[in-house]
C-alpha positions as CSV (number, residue, x, y, z in Angstrom):
1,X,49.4,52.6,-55.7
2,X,46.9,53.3,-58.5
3,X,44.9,50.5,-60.5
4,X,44.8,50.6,-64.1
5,X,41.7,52.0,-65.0
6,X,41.4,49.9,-68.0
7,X,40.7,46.7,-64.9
8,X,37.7,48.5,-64.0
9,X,36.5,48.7,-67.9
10,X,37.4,45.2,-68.7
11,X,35.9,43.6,-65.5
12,X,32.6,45.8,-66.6
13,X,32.8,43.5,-70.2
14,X,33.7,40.4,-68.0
15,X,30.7,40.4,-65.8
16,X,28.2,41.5,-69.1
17,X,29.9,39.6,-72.1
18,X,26.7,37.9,-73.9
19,X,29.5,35.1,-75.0
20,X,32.4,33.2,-74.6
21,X,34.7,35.2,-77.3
22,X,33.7,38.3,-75.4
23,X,34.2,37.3,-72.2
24,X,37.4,35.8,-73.4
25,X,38.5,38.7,-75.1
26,X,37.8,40.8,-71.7
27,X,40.2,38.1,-70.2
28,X,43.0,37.7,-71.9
29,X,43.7,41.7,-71.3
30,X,43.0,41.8,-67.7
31,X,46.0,38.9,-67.9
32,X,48.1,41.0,-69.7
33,X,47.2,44.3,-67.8
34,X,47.3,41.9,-64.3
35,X,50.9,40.2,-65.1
36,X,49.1,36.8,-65.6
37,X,50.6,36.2,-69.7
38,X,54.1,36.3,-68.9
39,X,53.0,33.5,-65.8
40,X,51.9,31.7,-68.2
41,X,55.2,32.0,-70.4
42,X,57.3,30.5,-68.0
43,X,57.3,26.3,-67.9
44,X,59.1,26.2,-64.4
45,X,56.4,26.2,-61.1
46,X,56.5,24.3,-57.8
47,X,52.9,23.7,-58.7
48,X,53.4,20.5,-61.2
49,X,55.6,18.5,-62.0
50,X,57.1,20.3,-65.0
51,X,60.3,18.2,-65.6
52,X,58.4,15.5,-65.8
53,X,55.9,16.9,-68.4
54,X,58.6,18.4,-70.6
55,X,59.7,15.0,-71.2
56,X,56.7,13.4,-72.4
57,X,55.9,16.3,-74.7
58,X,59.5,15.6,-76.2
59,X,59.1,12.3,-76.5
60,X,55.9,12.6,-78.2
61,X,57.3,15.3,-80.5
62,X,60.0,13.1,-81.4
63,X,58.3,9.9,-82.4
64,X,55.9,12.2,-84.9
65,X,59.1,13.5,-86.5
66,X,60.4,10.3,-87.0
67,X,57.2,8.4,-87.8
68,X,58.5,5.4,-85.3
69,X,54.5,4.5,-84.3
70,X,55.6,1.4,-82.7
71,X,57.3,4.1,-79.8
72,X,54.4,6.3,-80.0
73,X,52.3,3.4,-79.8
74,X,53.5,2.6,-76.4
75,X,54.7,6.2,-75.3
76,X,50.5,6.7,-75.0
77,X,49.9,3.4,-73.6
78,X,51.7,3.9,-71.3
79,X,52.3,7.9,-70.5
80,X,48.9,8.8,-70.2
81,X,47.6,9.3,-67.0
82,X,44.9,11.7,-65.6
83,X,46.8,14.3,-63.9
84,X,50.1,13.3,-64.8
85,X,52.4,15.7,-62.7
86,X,49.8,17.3,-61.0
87,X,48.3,18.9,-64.3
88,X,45.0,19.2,-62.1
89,X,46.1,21.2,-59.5
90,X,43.6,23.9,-59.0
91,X,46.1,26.7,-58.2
92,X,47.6,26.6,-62.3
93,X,43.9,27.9,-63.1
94,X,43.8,30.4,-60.3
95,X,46.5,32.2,-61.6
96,X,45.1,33.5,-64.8
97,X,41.6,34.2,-66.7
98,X,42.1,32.1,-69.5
99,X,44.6,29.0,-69.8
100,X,47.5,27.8,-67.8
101,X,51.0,27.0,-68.0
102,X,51.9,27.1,-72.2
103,X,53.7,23.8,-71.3
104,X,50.5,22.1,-69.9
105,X,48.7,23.3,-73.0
106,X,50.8,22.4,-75.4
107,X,51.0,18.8,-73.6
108,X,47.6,18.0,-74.4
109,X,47.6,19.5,-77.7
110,X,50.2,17.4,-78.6
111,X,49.2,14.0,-77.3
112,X,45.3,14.7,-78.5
113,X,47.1,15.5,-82.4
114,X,49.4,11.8,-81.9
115,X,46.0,9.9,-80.9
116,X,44.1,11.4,-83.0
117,X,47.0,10.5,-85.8
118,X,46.8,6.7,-84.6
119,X,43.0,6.6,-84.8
120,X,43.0,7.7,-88.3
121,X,45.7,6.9,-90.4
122,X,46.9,3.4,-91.8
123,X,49.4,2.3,-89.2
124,X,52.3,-0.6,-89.8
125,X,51.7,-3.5,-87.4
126,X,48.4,-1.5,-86.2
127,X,45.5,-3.7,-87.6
128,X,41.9,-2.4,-86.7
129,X,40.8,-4.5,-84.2
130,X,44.0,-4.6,-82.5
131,X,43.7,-0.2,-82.6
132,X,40.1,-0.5,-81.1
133,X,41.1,-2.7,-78.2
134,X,44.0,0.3,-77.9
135,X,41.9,3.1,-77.7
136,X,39.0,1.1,-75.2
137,X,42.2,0.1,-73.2
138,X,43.4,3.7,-73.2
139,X,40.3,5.4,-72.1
140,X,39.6,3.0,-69.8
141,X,42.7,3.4,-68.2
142,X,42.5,7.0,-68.3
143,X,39.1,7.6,-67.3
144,X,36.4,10.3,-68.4
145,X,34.6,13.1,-66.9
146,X,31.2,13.9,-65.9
147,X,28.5,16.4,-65.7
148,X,26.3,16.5,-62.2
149,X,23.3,18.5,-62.0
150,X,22.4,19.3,-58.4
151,X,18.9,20.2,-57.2
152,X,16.9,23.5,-56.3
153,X,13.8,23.7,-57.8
154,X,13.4,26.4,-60.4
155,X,16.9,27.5,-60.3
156,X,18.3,24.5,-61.7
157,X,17.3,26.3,-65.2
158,X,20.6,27.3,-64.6
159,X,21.5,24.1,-65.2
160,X,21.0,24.7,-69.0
161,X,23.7,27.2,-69.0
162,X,26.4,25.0,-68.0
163,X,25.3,23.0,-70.7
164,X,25.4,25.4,-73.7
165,X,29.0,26.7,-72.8
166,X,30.4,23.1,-72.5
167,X,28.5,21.6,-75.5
168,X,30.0,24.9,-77.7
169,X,33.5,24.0,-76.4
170,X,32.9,20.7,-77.3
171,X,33.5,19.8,-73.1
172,X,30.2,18.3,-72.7
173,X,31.2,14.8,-71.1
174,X,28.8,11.8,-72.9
175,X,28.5,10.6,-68.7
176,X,25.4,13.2,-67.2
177,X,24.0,12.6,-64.1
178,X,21.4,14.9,-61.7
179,X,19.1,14.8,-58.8
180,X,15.4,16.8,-58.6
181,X,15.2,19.6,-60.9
182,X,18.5,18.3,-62.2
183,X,17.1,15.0,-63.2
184,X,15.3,16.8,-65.3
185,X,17.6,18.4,-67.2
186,X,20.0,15.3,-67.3
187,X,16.8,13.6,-69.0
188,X,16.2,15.8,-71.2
189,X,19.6,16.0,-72.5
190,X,19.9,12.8,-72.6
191,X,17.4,12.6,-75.3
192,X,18.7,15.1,-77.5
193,X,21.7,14.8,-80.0
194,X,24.2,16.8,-80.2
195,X,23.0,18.3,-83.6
196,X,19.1,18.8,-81.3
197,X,20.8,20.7,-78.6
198,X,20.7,24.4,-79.8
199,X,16.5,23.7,-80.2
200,X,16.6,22.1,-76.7
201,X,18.1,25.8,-75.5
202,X,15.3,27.4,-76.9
203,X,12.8,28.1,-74.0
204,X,9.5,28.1,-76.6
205,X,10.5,24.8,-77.7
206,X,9.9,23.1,-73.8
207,X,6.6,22.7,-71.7
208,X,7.2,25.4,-68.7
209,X,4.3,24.5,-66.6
210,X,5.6,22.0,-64.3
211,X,3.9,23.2,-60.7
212,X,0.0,23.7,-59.8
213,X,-0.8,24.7,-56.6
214,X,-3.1,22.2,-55.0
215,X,-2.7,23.9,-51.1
216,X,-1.9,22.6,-47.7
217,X,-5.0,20.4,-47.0
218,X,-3.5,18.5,-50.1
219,X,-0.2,18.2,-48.2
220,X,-1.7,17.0,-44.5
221,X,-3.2,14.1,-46.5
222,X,0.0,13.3,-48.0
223,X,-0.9,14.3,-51.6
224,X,1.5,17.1,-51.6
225,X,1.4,21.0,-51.7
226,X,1.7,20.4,-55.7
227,X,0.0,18.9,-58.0
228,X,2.3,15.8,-59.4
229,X,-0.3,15.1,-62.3
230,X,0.9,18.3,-63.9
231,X,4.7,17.6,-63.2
232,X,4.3,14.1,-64.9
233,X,2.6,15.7,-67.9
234,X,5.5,18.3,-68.1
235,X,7.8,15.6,-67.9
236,X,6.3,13.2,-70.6
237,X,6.3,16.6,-73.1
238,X,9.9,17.3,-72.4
239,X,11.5,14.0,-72.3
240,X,9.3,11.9,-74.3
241,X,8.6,7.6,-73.6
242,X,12.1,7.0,-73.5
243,X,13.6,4.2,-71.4
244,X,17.6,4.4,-70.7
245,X,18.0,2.3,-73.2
246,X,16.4,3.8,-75.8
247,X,18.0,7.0,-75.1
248,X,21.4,5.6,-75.2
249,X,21.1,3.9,-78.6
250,X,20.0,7.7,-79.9
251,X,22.0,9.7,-78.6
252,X,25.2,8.1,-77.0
253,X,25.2,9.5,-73.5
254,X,25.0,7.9,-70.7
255,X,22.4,9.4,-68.0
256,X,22.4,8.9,-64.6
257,X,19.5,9.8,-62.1
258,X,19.4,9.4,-58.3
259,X,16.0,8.7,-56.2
260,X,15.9,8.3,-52.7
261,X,13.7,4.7,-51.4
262,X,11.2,5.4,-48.7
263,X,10.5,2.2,-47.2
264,X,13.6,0.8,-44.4
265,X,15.9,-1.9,-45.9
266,X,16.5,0.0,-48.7
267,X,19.0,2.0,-50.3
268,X,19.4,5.3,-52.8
269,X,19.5,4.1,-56.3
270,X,21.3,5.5,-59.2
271,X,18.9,5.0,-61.9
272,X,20.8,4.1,-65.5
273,X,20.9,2.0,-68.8
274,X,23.5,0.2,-66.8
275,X,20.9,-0.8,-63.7
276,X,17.7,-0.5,-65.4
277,X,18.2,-0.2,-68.9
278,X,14.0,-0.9,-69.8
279,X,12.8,2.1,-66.9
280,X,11.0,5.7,-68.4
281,X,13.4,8.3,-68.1
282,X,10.3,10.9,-67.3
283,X,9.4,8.3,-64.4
284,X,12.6,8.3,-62.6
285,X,13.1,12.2,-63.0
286,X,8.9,12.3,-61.5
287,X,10.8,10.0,-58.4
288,X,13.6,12.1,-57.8
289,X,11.6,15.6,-57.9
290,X,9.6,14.1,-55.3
291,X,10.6,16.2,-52.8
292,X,8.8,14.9,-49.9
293,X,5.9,17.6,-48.7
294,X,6.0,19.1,-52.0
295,X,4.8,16.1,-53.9
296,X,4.3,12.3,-53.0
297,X,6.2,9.4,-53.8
298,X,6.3,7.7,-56.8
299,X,5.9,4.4,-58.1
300,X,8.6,4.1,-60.7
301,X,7.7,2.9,-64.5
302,X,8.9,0.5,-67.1
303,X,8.6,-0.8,-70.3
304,X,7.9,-4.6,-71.1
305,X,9.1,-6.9,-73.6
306,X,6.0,-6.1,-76.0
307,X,6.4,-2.1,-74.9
308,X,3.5,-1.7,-72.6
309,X,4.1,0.8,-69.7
310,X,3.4,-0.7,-66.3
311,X,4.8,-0.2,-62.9
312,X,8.5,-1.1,-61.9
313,X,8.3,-3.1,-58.7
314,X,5.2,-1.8,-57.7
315,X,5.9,-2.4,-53.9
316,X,8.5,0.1,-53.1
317,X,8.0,3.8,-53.9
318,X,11.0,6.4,-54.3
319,X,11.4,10.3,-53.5
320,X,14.0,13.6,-54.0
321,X,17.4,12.0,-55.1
322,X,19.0,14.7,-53.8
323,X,17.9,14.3,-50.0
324,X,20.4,11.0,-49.4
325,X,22.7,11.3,-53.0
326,X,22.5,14.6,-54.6
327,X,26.0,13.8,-55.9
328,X,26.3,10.3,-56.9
329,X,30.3,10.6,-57.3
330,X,31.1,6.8,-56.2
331,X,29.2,4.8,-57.8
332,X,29.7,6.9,-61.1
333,X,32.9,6.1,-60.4
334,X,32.7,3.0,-60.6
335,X,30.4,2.4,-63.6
336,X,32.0,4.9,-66.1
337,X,35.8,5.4,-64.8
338,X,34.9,9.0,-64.0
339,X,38.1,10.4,-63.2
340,X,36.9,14.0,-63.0
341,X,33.7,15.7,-61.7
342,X,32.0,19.0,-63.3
343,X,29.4,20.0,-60.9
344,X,26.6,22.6,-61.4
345,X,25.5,23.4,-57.8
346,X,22.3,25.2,-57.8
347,X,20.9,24.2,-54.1
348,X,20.0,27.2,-52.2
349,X,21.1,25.8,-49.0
350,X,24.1,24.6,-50.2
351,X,25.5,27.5,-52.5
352,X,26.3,30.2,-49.6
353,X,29.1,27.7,-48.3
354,X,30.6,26.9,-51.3
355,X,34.4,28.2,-51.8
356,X,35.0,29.8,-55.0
357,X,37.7,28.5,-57.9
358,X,37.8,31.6,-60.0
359,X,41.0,34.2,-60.1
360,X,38.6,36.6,-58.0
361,X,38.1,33.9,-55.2
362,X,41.2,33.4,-53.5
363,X,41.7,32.7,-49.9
364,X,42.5,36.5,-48.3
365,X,43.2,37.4,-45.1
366,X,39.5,39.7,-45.3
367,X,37.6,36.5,-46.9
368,X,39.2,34.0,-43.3
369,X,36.6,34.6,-41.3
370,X,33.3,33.8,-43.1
371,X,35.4,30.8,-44.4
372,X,35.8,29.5,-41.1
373,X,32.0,30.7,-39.8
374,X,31.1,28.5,-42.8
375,X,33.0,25.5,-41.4
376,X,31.9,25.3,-38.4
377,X,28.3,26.1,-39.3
378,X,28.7,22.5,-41.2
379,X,30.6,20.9,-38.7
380,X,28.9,21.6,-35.7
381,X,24.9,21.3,-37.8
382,X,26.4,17.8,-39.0
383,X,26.8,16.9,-35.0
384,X,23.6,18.1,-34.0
385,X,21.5,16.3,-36.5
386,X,23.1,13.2,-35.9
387,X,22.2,13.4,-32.2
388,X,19.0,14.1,-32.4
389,X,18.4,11.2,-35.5
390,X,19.8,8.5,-32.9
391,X,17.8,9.4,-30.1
392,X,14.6,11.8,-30.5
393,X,11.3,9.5,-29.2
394,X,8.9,10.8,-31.9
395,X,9.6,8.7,-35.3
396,X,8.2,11.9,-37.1
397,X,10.9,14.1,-35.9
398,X,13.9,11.3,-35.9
399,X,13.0,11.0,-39.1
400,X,13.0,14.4,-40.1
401,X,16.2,15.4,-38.4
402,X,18.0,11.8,-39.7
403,X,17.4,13.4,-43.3
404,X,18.3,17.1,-42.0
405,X,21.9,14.6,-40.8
406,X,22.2,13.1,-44.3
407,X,22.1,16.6,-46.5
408,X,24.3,17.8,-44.2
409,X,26.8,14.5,-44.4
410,X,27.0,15.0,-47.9
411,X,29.4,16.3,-50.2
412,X,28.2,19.2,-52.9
413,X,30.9,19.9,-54.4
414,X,33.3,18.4,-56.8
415,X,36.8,18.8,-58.9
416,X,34.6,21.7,-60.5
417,X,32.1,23.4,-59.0
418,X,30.0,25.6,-60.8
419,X,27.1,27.4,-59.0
420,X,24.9,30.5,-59.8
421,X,25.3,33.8,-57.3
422,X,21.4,34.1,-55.8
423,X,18.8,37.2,-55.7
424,X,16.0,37.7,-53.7
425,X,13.8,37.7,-56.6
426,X,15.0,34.4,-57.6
427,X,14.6,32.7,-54.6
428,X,10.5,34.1,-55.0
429,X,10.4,32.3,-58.3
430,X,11.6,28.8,-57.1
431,X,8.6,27.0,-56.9
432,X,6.8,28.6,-60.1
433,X,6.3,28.7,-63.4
434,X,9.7,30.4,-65.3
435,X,8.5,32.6,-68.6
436,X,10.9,32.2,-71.2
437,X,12.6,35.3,-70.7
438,X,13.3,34.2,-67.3
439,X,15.1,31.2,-68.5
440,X,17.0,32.9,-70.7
441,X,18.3,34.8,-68.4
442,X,18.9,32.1,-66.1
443,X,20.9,30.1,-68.9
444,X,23.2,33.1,-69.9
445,X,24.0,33.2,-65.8
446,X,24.7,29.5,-66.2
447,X,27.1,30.3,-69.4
448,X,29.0,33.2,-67.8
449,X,29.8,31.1,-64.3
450,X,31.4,28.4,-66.5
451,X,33.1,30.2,-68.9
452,X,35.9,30.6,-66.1
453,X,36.1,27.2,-65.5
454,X,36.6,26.2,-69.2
455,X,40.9,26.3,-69.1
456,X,40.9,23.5,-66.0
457,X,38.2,21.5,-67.8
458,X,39.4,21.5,-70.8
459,X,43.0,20.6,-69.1
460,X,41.2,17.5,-67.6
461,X,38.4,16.4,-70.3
462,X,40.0,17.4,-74.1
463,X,42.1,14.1,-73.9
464,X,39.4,11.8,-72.6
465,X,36.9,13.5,-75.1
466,X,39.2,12.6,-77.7
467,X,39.5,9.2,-77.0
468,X,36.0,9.0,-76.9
469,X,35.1,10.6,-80.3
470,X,38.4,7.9,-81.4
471,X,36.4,4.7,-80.0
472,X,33.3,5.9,-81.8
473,X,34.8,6.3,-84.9
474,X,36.6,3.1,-84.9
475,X,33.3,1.3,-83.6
476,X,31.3,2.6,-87.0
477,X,34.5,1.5,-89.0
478,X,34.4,-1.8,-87.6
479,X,30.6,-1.9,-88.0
480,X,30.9,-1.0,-91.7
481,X,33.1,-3.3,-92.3
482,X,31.2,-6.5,-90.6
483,X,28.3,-5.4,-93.1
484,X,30.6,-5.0,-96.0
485,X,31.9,-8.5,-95.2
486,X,28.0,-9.8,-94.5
487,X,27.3,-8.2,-98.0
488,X,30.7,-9.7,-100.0
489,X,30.0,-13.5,-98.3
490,X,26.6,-12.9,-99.3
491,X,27.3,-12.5,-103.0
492,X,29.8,-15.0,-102.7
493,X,27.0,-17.5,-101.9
494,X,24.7,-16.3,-105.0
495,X,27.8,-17.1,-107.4
């Protein structure tokens, strides 16, 4: 049997489109060329629930047509779920480049149109503040996604990528967290508005010196093989004197960064506005770089009530998030009703043994055995580590192989993973200094291994992004309107 040579071209413009209406372009042929488009025609699959979805899309057609808000009302109340009928299932985006089932798609549409409808319009019986508690009810209920940055050092520039093709979809979720390198980027981000993000992609516009070599005499006296002076001054550039707090009140999203304790009796922390709104952003992404033997630990920073900087419980010091909680998924979990994970995996040791989610990546007969080489690598490195953590004599090495026990324990991956494919020249350029052109590069890698990913996110994020942006809204009405009452009572008083 002989392959369409026009796969081979449009592959070529898959794997070197410079943007997403390229690469989408590339795409949406190799479906047709591949069979996909007429998949995607066809409602009925024994991979959702498609009965079931059909429904609800009626219904919600119905009560538009007929203007009965009361049923709509309640249709949304009480239909919406997060994966209703198995809408998440990975296999519906395996099956094509672009998109899914028409009958998913046009799902969301519709029930994104009908709250956006109720957000925005005079409704009968609907007064505002009885529409805001819907909408907070609502998202709560339904949940939200989030971004995790992973670390790696240098590579995480990749990081950036994922970024830019989520923010230009308008995917990015307002919940951010990251470890290390990712940290980082989740604090600088976290900083920036959305109308600030296209100059935060700019690689002239950042402070790219963040390691100095201070050598291995440094490192035997605990100093570390870098010079952490330099990081903090990189830091400070890039992210500014921001606390949590602060950041939040400009910008609206909610970052999250995790740091590892190094004393006993003490736990990983997931540093936020929620558990220390008044701590330096730069501080706690200078904690969780720390990666132990690179640089030492830190004492983390905060501001007072008269906005001094002074040290945040100057007793206990903190190191590398990512060595105990590279992926904070849990507790997220609980703090934000994160419903859905986006992950942007950049570890070295941890990208080799990730399975892939793209069209390309199915599970094959050829692909088994590394698979299951993979597995037991895992499995059996897991084991080991935690024998030796539980009974090696020297506290040195129990130590050692007791943090070896908990990167391997962990989980790197999440409902979307997103990683970079490695070279050997990139692995030489983890520990230095990136020239711009290097970070470009690294941020157009980042774009091209999400843009696959974009129909399953979008699946599980564009109706929690849209009650989002409805809260918002509502929130400035209602604040408007508390100062246009202040303002009216006010006058009221001078008559």
């Amino acid at each position: 049997m002989f392959r369409d040579p026009r796969v081979k071209k449009y592959r070529k413009m898959l794997a070197e489109a410079p943007n997403y209406e390229a690469w989408k372009a590339a795409a949406l042929e190799l479906d047709i060329l591949e069979g996909n488009a007429d998949w995607k025609e066809d409602f009925a699959s024994d991979l959702y629930h498609y009965e079931l979805v059909y429904d609800r899309l009626s219904h919600l057609k119905q009560y538009r047509q007929q203007n009965d808000f009361h049923r709509l009302k309640r249709a949304l109340r009480e239909g919406l779920h997060h994966d209703l009928g198995n809408l998440g299932n990975p296999a519906l985006y395996r099956c094509s480049r672009v998109g899914t089932k028409h009958l998913i798609e046009e799902y969301i549409t519709q029930a994104c149109e009908a709250l956006d409808f109720l957000c925005d319009h005079p409704v009968p019986d609907f007064p505002a503040e009885e529409k805001y508690r819907f909408f907070r009810d609502t998202l709560k209920s339904y949940g939200r996604p989030t971004l995790l940055l992973s670390g790696g050092a240098t590579l995480g520039i990749f990081h950036f990528g994922v970024i830019k093709a989520l923010w230009e979809k308008g995917l990015l979720p307002q919940v951010v967290a990251g470890s290390s390198i990712g940290a980082i980027i989740a604090g600088i981000l976290g900083v920036h508005t959305d109308a600030e993000i296209p100059e935060m992609l700019v690689p002239e516009t950042h402070d790219l010196r963040a390691w100095k070599w201070r050598g291995l005499l440094s490192a035997m006296r605990g100093d570390g093989l870098m010079d952490q002076e330099q990081l903090k001054s990189c830091l400070r550039s890039n992210i500014g004197e921001y606390t949590f707090e602060e950041a939040f009140e400009r910008t609206g999203r909610s970052i999250n960064i995790s740091v590892s304790p190094i004393q006993a009796n003490q736990k990983a922390r997931l540093l936020c506005g929620y558990t220390s709104p008044y701590l330096m952003i730069w501080s706690a992404a200078l904690a969780s770089a720390a990666v132990p033997g690179i640089f030492p630990p830190v004492t983390l920073m905060k501001k007072d009530i008269h906005g001094n900087v002074l040290p945040y419980m100057p007793r206990l010091k903190f190191v590398d998030g990512s060595v105990v909680s590279d992926l904070p998924i849990e507790r997220l979990m609980h703090l934000y009703d994160v419903n859905f994970t986006i992950v942007s995996q950049t570890n070295p040791h941890v990208v080799p043994f990730l399975s892939g989610q793209s069209v390309e990546d199915k599970l094959s007969l050829s692909s088994l055995p590394m698979h299951l080489f993979k597995s037991e690598i895992q499995f059996h490195g897991q084991g080991v580590f935690d024998y030796l953590r539980k009974r090696l004599k020297p506290e040195l090495f129990r130590q050692v192989s007791g943090q070896f026990y908990t990167m391997m324990a962990q989980k790197y991956s999440g409902d979307v993973t997103i990683a970079p494919s490695y070279s050997f020249r990139d692995f030489r350029r983890m520990l230095s200094n990136p020239e711009p052109e290097y970070v470009r590069e690294m941020i157009l890698a980042g774009e091209r291994a999400t843009w696959p990913m974009i129909s399953m996110i979008r699946s599980h994020a564009r109706i929690s992004k849209t009650l989002e942006r409805c809260v918002a809204r509502l929130k400035r009405q209602e604040s408007r309107g508390g100062e246009l009452r202040l303002v009216s009572n006010t006058d009221s008083g001078k008559a």
